[in-house]
C-alpha positions in Angstrom: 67.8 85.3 86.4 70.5 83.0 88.4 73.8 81.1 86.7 71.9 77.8 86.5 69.0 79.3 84.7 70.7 81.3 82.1 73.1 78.0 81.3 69.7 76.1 81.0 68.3 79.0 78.7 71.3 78.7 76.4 71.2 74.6 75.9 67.5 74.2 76.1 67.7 76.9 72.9 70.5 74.4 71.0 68.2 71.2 72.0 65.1 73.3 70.0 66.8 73.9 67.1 68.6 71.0 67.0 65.1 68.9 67.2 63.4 70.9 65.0 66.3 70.9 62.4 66.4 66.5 63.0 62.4 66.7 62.2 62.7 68.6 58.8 65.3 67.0 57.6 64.2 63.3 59.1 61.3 63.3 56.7 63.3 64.2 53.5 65.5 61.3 54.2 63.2 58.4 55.1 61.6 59.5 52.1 64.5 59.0 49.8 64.6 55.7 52.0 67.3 57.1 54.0 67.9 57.2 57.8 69.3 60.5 59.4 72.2 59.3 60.0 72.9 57.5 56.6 72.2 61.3 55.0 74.8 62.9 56.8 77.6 59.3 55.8 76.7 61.0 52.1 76.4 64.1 52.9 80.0 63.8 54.7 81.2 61.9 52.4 80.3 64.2 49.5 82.3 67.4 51.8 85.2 65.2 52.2 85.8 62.5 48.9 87.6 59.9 49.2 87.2 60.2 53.3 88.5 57.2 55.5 86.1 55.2 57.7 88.2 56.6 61.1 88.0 60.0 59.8 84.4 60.0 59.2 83.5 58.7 62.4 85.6 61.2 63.8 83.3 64.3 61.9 80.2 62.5 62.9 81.3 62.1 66.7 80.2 58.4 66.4 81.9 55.6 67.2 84.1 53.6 64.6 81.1 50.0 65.4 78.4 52.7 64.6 79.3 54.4 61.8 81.0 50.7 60.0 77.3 49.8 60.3 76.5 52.6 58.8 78.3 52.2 56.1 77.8 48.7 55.3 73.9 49.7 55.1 75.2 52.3 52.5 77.4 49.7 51.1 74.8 46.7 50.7 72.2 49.4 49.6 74.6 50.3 46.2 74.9 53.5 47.5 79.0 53.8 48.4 81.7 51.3 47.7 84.7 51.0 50.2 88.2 51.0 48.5 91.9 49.5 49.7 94.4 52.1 48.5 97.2 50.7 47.2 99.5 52.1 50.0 98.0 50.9 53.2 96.1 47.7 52.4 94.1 48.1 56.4 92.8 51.7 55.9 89.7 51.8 53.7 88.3 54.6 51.6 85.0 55.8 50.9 83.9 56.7 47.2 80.1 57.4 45.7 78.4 55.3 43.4 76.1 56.8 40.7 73.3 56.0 42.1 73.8 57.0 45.7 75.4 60.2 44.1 72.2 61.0 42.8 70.0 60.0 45.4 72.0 62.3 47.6 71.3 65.2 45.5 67.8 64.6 45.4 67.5 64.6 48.8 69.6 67.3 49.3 67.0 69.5 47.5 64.6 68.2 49.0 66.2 69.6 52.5 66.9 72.7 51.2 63.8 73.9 49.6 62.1 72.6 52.8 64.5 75.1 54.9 65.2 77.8 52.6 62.6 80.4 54.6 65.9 80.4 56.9 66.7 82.7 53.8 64.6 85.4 55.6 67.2 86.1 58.4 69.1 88.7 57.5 73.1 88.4 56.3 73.8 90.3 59.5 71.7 87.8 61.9 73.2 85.2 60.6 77.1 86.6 60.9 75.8 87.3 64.5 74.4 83.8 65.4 77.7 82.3 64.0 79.7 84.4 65.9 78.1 83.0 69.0 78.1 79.7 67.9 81.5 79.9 67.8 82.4 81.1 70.5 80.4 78.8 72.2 81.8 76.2 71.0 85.3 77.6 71.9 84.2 77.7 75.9 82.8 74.2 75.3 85.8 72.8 74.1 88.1 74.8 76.9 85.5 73.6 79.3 85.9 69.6 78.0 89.7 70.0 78.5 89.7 71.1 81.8 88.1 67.7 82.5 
């Protein structure tokens, strides 16, 4: 097997799992009445409290227009309310409601009772596959740089 092949091997692997990881979790959302991306605002936003909108766009890899639209879904939908901290009246902060704490945690289940049969890779698979991953994503970002 040439280069080219093997390089294709590797990232038409991350596109599978990448889809098939969207599809599962895609149907858990919408039924909570949830896009994709408006499950991973809470889910990012229930990682990191209190998160900024810049900062959040920044983990998502999105776009600052993208993810405010995002978040004014969230917002109009009761789901997050944006604060103004005292100390820097332009930044904005992110905070749960009830109700959209909730209905992530619902969800949430949801997602992981629909994956959990990743449970049946062993402890040492899975120390293995993120070994890789990281070190993938190590040559990927040395590889962006040089750019």
């Amino acid at each position: 097997m040439d280069e080219q092949q093997q390089i294709l091997r590797i990232a038409n692997s991350f596109r599978g799992v990448t889809q098939c990881f969207y599809q599962a979790t895609r149907k858990d959302a919408e039924a909570s009445g949830l896009t994709p991306i408006q499950f991973l605002v809470l889910r990012m936003l229930k990682q990191y409290p209190g998160i900024g909108l810049t900062e959040l766009s920044d983990l998502m890899h999105k776009g600052a227009s993208t993810t405010s639209g995002v978040v004014d879904r969230l917002v109009h939908g009761g789901l997050i309310i944006r604060e103004k901290p005292e100390k820097d009246k332009r930044a904005v902060i992110l905070h749960f409601t009830p109700k959209g704490e909730d209905l992530l945690n619902r969800t949430n289940e949801r997602i992981m009772h629909r994956l959990s049969s990743l449970l049946e890779i062993s402890d040492d698979d899975v120390e293995h596959l993120l070994r890789i991953h990281q070190q993938i994503i190590h040559i990927l970002l040395n590889a962006r740089e040089e750019l």
